[in-house]
N, C-alpha and C positions, 0 to 999 in steps of 0.2 A: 732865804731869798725867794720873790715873788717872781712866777715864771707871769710872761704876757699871754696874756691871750692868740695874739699873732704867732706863736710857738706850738702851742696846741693844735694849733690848725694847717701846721705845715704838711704834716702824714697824709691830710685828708687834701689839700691843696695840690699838693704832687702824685697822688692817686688819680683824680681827676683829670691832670695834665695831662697824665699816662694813655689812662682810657678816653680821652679827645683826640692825641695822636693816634691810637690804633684804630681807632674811627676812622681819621682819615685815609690812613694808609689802606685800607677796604673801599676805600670811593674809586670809580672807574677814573681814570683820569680824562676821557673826553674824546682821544685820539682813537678810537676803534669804527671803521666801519661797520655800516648796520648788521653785513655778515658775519663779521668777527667776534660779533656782542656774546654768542653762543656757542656752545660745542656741538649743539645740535641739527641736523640739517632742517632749512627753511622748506618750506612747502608752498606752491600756488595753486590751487584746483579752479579750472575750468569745468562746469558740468554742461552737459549737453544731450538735449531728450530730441528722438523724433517725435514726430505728433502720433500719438496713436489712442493704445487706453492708456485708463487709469496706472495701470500696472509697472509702467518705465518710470513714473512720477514717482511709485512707491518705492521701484528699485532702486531709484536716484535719493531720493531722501535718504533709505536704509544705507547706501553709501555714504551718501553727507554727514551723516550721526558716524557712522564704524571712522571715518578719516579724522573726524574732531575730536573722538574722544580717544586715539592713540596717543602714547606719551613719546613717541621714536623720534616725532618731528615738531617742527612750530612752524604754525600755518601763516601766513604773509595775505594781506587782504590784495594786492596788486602784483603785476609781475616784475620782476628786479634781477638782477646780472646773477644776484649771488645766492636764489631762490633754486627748486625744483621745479619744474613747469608741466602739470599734470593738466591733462583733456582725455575727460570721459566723456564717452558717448553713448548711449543705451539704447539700441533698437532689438526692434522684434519680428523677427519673419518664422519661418520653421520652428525657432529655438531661441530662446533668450541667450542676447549678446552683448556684451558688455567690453566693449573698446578703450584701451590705455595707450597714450599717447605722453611719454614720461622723455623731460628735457633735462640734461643735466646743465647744473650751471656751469656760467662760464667762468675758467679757471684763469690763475691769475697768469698764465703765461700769454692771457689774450687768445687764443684759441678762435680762429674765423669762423669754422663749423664748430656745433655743438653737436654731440653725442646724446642721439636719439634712440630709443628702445620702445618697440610696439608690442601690445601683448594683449590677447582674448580672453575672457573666459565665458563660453557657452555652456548652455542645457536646457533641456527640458523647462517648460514654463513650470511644471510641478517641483522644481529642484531650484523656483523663486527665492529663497530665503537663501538658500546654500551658496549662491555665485557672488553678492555682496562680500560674504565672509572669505572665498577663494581670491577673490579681486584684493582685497586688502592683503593677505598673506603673503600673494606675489610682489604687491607694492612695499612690503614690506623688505619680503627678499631683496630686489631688486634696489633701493634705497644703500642697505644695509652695507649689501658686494659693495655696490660702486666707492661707498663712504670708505671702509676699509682700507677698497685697493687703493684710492686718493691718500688716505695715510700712511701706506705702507712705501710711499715712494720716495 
């Protein structure tokens, strides 16, 4: 007996079917808010220079680079309910200062006030390079507790 050709091709026809469904079943289905898309927490940075030197431009850029190329969060180009809401500020009098102004977002229980945490880190204008690196550390800490304690509840 002569098998069809349409028989040979069943194994490789229902393999396919296979791997077209498990494709799909990997597709987001649609219904997720934009904060729910990630497990990651969102980020918004505001940056904010006095006028002064050169020097706060640099300090602010060497932060824009340290915040972008962290892997902890994803940055959001505008502000949103379900983002972090970051505003630095860089001035310089006696000591280089470096002001964080960190919002948490708003949780789903509608929360009227949001939960606001302010934090410095100064020094010496020779100890330039070192306060981007301590600013981010904090921001990291800071980030990290809050994510946590929000899970743990």
């Amino acid at each position: 007996m002569r098998k069809t050709p349409l028989l040979r091709m069943r194994p490789v026809v229902l393999s396919l079917l296979v791997m077209v469904l498990l494709a799909l079943a990997w597709l987001p289905t649609g219904n997720f808010l934009p904060g729910e898309r990630t497990n990651k927490p969102q980020l918004h940075v505001n940056y904010i220079a006095a006028n002064g030197p050169s020097l706060l431009d640099d300090v602010l850029f060497d932060l824009q680079q340290r915040i972008e190329q962290r892997h902890e969060w994803r940055l959001v180009e505008s502000k949103q309910d379900y983002a972090w809401q970051l505003d630095i500020n860089v001035s310089l009098a006696e000591q280089m200062v470096i002001h964080g102004v960190l919002i948490a977002p708003l949780n789903e229980a509608g929360s009227a006030t949001p939960h606001v945490q302010r934090f410095k880190i100064q020094g010496p204008q020779d100890a330039v390079g070192a306060l981007p690196e301590q600013f981010v550390k904090v921001l990291i800490d800071l980030i990290e507790n809050a994510e946590n304690y929000r899970a743990s509840l």
